[in-house]
C-alpha positions as CSV (number, residue, x, y, z in Angstrom):
1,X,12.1,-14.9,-4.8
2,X,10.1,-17.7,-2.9
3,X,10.2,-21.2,-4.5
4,X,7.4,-23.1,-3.1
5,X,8.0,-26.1,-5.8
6,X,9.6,-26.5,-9.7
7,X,7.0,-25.1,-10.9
8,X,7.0,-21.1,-11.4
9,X,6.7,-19.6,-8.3
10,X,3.5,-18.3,-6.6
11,X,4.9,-15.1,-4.6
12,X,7.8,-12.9,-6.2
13,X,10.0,-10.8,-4.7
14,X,11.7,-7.2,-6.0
15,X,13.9,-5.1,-3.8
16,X,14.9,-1.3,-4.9
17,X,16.1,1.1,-2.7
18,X,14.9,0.3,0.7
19,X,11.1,-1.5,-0.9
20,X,10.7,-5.0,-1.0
21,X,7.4,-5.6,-3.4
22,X,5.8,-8.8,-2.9
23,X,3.7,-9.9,-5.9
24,X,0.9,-12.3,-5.5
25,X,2.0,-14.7,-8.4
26,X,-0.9,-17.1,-9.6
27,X,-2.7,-14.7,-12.0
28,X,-4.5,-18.2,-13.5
29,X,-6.5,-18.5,-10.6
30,X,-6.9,-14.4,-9.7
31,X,-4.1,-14.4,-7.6
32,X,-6.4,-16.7,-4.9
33,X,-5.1,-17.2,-1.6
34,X,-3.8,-20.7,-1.4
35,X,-2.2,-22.3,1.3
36,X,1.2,-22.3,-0.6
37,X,0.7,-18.8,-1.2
38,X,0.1,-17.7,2.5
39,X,2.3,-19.6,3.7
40,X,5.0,-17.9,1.2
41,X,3.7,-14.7,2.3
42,X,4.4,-15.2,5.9
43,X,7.7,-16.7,5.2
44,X,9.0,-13.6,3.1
45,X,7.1,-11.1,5.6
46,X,9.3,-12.6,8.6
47,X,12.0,-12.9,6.5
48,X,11.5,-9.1,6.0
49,X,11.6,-8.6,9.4
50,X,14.7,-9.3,10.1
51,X,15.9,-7.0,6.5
52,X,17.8,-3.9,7.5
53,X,18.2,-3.0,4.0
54,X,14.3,-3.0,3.2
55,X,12.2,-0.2,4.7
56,X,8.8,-0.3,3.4
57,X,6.9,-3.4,1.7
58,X,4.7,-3.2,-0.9
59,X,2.1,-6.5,-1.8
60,X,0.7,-6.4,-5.3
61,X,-0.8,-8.5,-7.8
62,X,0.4,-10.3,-11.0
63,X,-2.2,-10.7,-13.9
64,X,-5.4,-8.6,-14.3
65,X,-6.8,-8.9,-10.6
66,X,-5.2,-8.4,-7.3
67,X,-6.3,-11.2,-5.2
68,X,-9.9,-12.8,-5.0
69,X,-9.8,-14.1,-1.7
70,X,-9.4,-17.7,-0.5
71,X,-8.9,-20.3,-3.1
72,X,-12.1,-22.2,-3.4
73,X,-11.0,-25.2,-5.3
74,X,-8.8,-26.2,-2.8
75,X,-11.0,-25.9,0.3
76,X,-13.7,-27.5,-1.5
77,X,-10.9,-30.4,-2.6
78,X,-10.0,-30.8,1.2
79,X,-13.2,-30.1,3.2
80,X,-13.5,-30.7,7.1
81,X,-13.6,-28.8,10.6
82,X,-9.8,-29.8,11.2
83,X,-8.6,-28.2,7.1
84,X,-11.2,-25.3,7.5
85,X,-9.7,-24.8,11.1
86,X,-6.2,-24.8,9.6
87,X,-7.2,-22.6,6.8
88,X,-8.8,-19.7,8.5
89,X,-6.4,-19.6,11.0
90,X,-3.3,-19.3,8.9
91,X,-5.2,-16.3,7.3
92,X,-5.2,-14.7,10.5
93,X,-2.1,-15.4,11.1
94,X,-0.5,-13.8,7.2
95,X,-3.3,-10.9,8.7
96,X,-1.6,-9.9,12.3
97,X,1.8,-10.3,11.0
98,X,1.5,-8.1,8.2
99,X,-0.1,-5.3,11.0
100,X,2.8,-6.5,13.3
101,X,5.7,-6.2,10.8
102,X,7.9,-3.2,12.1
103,X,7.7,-1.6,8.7
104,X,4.6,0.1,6.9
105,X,3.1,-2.2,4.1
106,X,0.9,-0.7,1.5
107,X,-1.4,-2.7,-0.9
108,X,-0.7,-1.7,-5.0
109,X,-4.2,-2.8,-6.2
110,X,-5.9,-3.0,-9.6
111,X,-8.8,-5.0,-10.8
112,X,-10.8,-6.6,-8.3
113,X,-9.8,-6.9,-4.2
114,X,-13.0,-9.7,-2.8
115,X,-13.2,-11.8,0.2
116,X,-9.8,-12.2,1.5
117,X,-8.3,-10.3,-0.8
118,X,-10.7,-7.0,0.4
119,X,-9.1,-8.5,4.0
120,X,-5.4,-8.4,3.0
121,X,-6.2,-4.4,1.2
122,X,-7.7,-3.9,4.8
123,X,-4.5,-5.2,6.7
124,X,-2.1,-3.2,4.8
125,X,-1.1,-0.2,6.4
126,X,-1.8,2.0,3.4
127,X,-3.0,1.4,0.1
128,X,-3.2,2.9,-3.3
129,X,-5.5,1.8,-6.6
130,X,-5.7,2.2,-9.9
131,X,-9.4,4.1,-10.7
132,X,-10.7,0.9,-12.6
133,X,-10.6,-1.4,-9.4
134,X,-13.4,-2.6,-7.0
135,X,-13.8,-4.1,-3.9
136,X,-16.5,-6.8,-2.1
137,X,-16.9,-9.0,0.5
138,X,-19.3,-11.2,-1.2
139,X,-19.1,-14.8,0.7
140,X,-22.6,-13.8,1.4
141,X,-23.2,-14.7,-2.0
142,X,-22.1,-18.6,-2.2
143,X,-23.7,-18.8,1.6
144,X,-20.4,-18.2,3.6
145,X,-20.6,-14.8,5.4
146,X,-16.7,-13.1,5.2
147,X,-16.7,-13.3,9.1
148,X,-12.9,-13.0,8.9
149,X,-12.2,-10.6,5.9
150,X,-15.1,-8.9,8.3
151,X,-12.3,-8.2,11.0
152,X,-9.6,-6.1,9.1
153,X,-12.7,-4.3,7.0
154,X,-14.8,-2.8,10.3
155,X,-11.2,-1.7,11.1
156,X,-11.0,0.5,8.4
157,X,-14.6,1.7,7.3
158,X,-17.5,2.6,9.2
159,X,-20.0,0.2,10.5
160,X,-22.6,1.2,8.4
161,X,-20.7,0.8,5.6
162,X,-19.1,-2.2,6.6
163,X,-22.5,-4.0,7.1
164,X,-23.5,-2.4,3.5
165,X,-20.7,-4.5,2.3
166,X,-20.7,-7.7,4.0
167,X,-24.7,-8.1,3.8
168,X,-24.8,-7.2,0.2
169,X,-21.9,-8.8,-1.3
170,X,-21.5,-6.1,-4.2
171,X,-18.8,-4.5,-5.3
172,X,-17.9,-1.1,-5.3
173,X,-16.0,1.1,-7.1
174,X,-12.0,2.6,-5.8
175,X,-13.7,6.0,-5.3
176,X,-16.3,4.9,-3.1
177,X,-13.5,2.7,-1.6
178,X,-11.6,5.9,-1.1
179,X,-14.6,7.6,0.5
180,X,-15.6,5.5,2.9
181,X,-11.2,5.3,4.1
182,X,-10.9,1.6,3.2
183,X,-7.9,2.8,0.7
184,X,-5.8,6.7,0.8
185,X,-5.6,7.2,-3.0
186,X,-7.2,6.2,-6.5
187,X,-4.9,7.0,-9.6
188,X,-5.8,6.2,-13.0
189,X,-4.3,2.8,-13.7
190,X,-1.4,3.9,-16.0
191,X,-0.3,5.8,-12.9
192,X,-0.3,3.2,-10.5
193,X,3.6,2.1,-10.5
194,X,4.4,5.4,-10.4
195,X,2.2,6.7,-7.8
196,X,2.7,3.7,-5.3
197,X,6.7,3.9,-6.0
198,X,6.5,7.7,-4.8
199,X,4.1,6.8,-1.9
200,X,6.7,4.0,-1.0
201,X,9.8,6.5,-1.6
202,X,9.1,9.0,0.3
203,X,8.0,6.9,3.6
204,X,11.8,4.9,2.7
205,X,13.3,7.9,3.1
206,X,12.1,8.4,7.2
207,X,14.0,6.6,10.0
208,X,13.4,3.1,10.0
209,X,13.8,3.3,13.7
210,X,10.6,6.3,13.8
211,X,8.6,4.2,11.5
212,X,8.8,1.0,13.7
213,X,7.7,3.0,16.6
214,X,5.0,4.6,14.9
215,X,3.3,1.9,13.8
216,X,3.6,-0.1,16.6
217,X,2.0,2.9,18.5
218,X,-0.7,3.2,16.1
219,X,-2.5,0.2,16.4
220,X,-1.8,-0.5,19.9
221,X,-3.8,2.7,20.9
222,X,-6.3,2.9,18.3
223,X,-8.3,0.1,21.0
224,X,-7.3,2.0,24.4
225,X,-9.6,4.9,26.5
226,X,-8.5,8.2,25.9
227,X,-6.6,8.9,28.5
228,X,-4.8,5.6,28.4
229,X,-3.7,6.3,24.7
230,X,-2.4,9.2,25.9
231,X,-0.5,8.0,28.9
232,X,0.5,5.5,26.5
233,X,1.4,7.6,23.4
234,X,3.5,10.2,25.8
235,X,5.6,7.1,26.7
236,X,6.2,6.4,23.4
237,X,7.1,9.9,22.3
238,X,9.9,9.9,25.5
239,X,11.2,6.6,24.1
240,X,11.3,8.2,20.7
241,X,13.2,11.0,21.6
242,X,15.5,9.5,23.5
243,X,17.0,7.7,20.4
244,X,19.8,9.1,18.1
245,X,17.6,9.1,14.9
246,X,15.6,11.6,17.2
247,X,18.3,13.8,17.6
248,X,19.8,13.7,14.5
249,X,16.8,14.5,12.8
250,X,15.8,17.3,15.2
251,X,19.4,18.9,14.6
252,X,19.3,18.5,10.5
253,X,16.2,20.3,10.6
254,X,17.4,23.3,13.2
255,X,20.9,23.1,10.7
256,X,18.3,23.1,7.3
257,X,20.1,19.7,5.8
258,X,19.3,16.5,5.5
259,X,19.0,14.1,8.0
260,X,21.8,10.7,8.6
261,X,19.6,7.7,9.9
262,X,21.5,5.3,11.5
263,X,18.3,3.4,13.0
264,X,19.1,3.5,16.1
């Protein structure tokens, strides 16, 4: 658990069997992205980072909404180019080290994802919602485009789409969310422990080693040429193979058991 002051804190922490869940803790104000709460975000993802023991992360939401983007109170409270600069930047920083963490996250959302919180669904490797939720990018609204919630969402759904979002503002539902590859699965919402904690489970249960290498690989390719993710990929697979998790896991399935990570 992060303690950011006396008061009860706004990020909790759960580990179980190889997943550390990370729950967006100020249900008051819908779970908003506040400075306190980013910055306790990136201090538990880096703290993570350096966790043998946890293998997958999974962010979620306390209260009846997952996260409704920035907190608007507070940048309104502390206006200026030098706090908006600040602000923006440590978003994209929670952002790249959530894609950069050596271990698959996957977003657990229900109610409504907007703004920044659409931004951090986007970021997450994976992510799984409960049928009721929605999703919007609706700064365009209150005149402040989501230039940066923008980034992680044209990532993830196709331009078209993306612009749909972003010009429009509205929400729309998990289905269409699903369609259009911004999340993998929808679940009806009494489901939605159980579906993310198998989801979680069964990518726990792979090599920690393989999982690091495979992510890593995935987004650093996704922006080469062809041929250059290839060249690329096919030095990753030699790396791969040449570690013992490799060969242990080839062997257990030749010899029909289970596999014996040791991460390395």
């Amino acid at each position: 658990m992060t303690q950011i002051s006396t008061a009860e804190p706004v990020l909790l922490r759960q580990d179980r069997a190889g997943i550390a869940t990370l729950t967006l803790n100020r249900p008051q104000a819908r779970n908003a992205l506040s400075v306190g709460l980013m910055t306790a975000l990136e201090h538990e993802i880096e703290a993570i980072s350096h966790d043998k023991s946890v293998h997958v992360v999974v962010i979620a939401g306390a209260g009846p909404t997952f996260c409704a983007g920035h907190d608007l109170r507070e940048m309104r409270a502390h206006p200026g180019r030098t706090e908006y600069t600040a602000l923006f930047s440590q978003c994209a920083r929670l952002m790249l080290a959530i894609v950069h963490l050596a271990k698959p996250v996957i977003a657990r959302v229900h109610g409504v994802a907007t703004a920044a919180g659409c931004q951090l669904v986007a970021s997450c490797d994976l992510a799984v919602a409960a049928e009721t939720a929605r999703f919007a990018t609706p700064g365009v609204n209150i005149g402040l485009f989501c230039s940066t919630p923008m980034v992680a969402l044209s990532r993830n759904v196709p331009r078209k789409q993306a612009m749909e979002m972003l010009l429009t503002g509205e929400l729309i539902p998990a289905q269409e969310a699903r369609a259009i590859g911004l999340i993998n699965r929808v679940v009806p919402e009494a489901e939605l422990d159980a579906a993310v904690a198998a989801l979680a489970g069964s990518i726990a249960a792979k090599s920690p080693l393989t999982l690091a290498i495979g992510k890593a690989a995935f987004y650093r390719q996704a922006d080469m040429k062809l041929e250059d993710a290839y060249r690329y990929a096919a030095e990753v697979m030699t790396h791969n193979m040449m570690a013992r998790d490799a060969e242990e896991g080839i062997d257990a399935f030749l010899e029909k058991r289970h596999p014996t990570w040791t991460g390395t």
